[in-house]
Structures are given as C-alpha cells and as structure tokens.
C-alpha positions in Angstrom: 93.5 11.9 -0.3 94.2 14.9 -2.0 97.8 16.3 -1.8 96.3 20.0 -1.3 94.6 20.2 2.2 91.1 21.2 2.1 91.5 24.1 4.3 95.1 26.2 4.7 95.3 28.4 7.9 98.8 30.2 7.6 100.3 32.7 10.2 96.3 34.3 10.9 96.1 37.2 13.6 92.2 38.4 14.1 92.4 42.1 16.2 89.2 43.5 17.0 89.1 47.5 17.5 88.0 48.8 20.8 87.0 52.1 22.4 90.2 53.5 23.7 91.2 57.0 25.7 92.9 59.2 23.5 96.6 58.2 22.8 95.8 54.4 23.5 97.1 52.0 21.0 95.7 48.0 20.2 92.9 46.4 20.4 91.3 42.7 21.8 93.7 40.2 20.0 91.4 37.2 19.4 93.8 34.9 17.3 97.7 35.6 17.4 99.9 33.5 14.8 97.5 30.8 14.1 98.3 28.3 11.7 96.7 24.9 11.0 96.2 22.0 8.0 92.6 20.5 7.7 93.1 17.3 6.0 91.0 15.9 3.5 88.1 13.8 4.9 89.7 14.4 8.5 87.2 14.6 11.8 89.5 17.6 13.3 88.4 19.3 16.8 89.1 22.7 18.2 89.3 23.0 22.0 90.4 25.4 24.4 88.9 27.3 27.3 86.3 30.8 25.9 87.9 33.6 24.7 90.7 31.3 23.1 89.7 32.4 19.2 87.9 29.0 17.9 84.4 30.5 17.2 86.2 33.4 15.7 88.6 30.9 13.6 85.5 29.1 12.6 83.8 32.5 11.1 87.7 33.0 9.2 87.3 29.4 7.9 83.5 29.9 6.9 84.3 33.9 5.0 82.3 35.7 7.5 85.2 37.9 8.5 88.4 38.2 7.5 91.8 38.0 9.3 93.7 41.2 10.3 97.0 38.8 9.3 97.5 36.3 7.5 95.4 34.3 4.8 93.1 31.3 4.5 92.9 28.7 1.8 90.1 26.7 0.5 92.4 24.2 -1.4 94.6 26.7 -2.2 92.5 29.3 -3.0 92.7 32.4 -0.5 88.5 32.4 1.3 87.6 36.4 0.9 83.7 35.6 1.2 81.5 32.1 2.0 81.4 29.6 -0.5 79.0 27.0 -1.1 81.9 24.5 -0.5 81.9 25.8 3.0 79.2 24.7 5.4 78.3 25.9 8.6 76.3 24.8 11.5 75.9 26.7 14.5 74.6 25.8 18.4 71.6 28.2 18.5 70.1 25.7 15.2 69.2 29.0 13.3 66.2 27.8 11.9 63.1 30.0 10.5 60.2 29.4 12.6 58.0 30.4 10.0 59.0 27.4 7.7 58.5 23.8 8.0 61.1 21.4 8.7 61.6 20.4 5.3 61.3 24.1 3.7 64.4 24.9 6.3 66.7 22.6 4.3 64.7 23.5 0.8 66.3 27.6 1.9 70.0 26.7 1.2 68.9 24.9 -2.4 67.2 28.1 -3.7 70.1 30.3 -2.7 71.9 27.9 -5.0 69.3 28.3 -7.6 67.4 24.9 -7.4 64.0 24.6 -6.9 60.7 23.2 -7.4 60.3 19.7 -7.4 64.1 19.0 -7.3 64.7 20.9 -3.7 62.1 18.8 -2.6 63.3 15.8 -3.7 66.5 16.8 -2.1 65.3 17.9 1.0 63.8 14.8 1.9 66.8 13.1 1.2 68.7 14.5 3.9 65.5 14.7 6.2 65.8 10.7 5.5 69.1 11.1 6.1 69.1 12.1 9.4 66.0 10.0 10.8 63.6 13.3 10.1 61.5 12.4 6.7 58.4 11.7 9.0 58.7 15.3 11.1 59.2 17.1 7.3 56.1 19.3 7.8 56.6 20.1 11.7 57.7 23.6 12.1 61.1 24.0 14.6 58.7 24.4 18.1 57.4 21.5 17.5 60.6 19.5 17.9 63.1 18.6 20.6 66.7 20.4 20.7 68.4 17.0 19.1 66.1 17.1 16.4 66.6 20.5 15.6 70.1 20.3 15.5 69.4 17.1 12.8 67.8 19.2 10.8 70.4 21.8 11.0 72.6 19.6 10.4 70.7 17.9 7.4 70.3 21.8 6.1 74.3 22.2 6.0 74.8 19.0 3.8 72.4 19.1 1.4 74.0 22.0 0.0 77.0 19.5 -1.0 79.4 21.2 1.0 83.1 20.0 0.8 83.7 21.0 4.4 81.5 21.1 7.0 81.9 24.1 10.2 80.2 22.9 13.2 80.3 25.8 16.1 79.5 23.9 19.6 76.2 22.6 17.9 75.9 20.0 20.6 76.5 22.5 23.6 73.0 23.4 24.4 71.9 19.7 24.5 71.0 17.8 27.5 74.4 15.3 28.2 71.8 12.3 27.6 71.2 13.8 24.2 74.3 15.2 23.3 75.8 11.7 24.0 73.2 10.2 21.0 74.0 13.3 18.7 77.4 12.5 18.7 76.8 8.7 17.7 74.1 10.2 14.9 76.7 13.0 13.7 79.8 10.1 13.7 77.5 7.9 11.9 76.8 10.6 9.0 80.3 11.2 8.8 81.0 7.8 8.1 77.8 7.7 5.5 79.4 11.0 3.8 83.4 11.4 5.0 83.0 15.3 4.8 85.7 17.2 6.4 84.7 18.3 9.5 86.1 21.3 11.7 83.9 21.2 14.9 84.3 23.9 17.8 83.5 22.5 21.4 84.6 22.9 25.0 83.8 19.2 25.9 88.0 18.2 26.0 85.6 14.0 26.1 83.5 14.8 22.8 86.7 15.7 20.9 88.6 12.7 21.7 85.2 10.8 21.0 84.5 12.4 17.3 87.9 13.1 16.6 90.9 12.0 14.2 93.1 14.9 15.6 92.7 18.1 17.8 93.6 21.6 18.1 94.3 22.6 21.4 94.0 26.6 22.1 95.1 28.7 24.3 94.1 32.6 25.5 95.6 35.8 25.9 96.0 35.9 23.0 94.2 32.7 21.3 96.8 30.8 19.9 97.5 27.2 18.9 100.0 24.9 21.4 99.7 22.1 20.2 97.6 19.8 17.6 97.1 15.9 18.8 96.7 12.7 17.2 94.0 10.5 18.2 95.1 7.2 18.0 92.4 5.0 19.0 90.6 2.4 17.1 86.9 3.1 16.3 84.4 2.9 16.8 85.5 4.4 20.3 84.5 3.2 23.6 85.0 5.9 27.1 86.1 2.3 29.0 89.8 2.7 26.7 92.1 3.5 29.0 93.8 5.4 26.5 90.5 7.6 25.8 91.0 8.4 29.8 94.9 9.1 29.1 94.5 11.0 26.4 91.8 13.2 27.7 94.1 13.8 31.0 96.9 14.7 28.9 94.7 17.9 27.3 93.6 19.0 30.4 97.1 19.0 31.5 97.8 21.4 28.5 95.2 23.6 29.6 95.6 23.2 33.1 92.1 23.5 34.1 
C-alpha cells in the first residue's frame, strides 16, 4: 500500500451563492471544515442524512467543482479538473439511449483516444466482466435497472480508473435488486481492488460494502466521525456486530 493516500481532503469548505436582499451576507454552506484520507485499495462509505455535503464532496473528489476552502489531492497532486484516474458513477446510469450497450462503455475509450478494434475488444471485456457480454448490442430500454447500473459500472472501469466515485448508484433499485448489486459490485472489487468512495443513505449497505465510513452531519455538512469496520468478510446481516455497529451510526445521527 502506498504511503501517499490516493485521495487527500484537507480542511475543504464548499459555499454556494444565493439570492440575497440587499445588505445580506453568506450563502448555503454545503461542506464546513471537511477533511478525510482515502486509502489505497480501501472500500470507504459516506453516509449522513440529505443535505449533509456527500454528493457535493463526491463532485470535489471527481474535479467537477471546486472547493470555496481548502484543497484536494489526487496522490498529492491538488484535483483542479477530472482526470482519467478519477471515475465516476452516478444513480440516474447516464447512459445514451441512442447507443448500444457495448458502444456506452466504447464512449469513455474514445475520449481517451482509443478506438477501433481495440475499444471493442475492451469493451467486451468489461461487458464480460460484469455478466453483460451477451446483452452488448441491447440499447439501455431494453434492460432492467441492475443491468444498467452494470453497465455503468462496467463503463467507469474500463477507463482504468485508479479510483472509482460511486454517487447512490444503487438507490433507485428495488431492495431485492439492490441487495444482488451489492454482492456483484463487492465481487468486482475483490476481482479489481480499486479504491472506492461510494455515497449512500442506506447506514446497512455501508457496513455491508465497507472497510471504513464517513459519517456526516448537516447544517453545515461536516464530518463527526470516520469508523472502522471490523468485521470479517465476506459479511453476513445475522453478525451481531453488523446489527451493533449499524445501531451505533444511527445513534450518531440520531434518526
């Protein structure tokens, strides 16, 4: 494991302007002192209740925006735009419906200047990958909201990303499905041992997925405290200490 963490999050603020009456001060502080260490090849979760700051943390991490305070590092370099060592994934899939499932993952390879018989080779790799080879000419429609979050999914790595953003990708899934995409996603992770950051409000799928969470806070979005999760995997919800530790952060966030 490295000694530099893959991704440095050091003292960020994140204040959006806002219409104001004349003489009003501020704005809508979405992140407030924020600082966190991703760890090399780590599963790390970011939970809180909405409005706490973790999409908007995830966009800091990914380059989309940039803090109002503060600085993030992609091993030690300060991010200032995306990088293709930076994946994203977000819950609403953001496929082209106009493409097939195969010429959806193909789109990041040409931004990177690949093409041709190479993308497709490529392509299919991840489509294999993530159990999709056989669906590599359906268009998005024509699949099921787990699938389409595979092939997401299988989009974001075959770019080679170092780190992989996930944003609640599993939050518009049906439980029954959500429950399989999170065996799929842990079994990649195994396959691969990417870093992951993933967003969710499910306090269960963190400890599930998880080596350690972030636990947020609102008004403003802040960190209060980052867990270890100590239990042997892969994980069973019948460990008492999966119910324990899942009690402890809803204590922390009182809901």
């Amino acid at each position: 494991m490295s000694a530099v963490p893959s991704l440095t999050v050091s003292d960020v603020s994140r204040i959006f302007p806002q219409a104001r009456a004349k003489g009003q001060d501020g704005g809508i502080v979405a992140l407030s002192s924020t600082s966190i260490e991703v760890r090399d090849n780590e599963f790390l979760s970011i939970v809180g209740p909405s409005g706490c700051g973790k999409s908007t943390l995830l966009r800091l991490m990914a380059g989309l925006d940039a803090p109002t305070k503060g600085e993030i590092c992609y091993r030690g370099q300060a991010i200032t735009k995306p990088t293709g060592k930076i994946g994203l994934v977000f819950q609403d899939y953001s496929l082209l419906p106009w493409r097939s499932i195969q010429r959806n993952i193909e789109l990041g390879l040409e931004f990177q200047g690949l093409g041709g018989r190479e993308a497709r080779a490529k392509a299919l790799e991840h489509l294999e990958l993530v159990g999709l080879a056989q669906f590599r000419d359906a268009y998005p429609h024509e699949l099921s909201g787990g699938m389409r979050q595979r092939a997401a999914i299988a989009r974001a790595l075959a770019v080679a990303p170092d780190v992989l953003l996930m944003d609640e990708p599993f939050g518009a899934l049906d439980a029954h499905t959500r429950l399989l995409m999170q065996r799929e996603l842990l079994t990649l992770w195994e396959k691969r041992r990417k870093t992951v950051v993933f967003v969710t409000h499910s306090i269960d799928e963190a400890v599930y997925l998880s080596d350690r969470i972030v636990v947020m806070e609102k008004d403003p979005g802040r960190v209060i405290e980052v867990l270890d999760v100590d239990l042997p995997r892969p994980r069973t919800r019948k460990n008492p200490d999966f119910g324990k530790l899942t009690e402890s952060i809803l204590e922390l966030l009182k809901y």
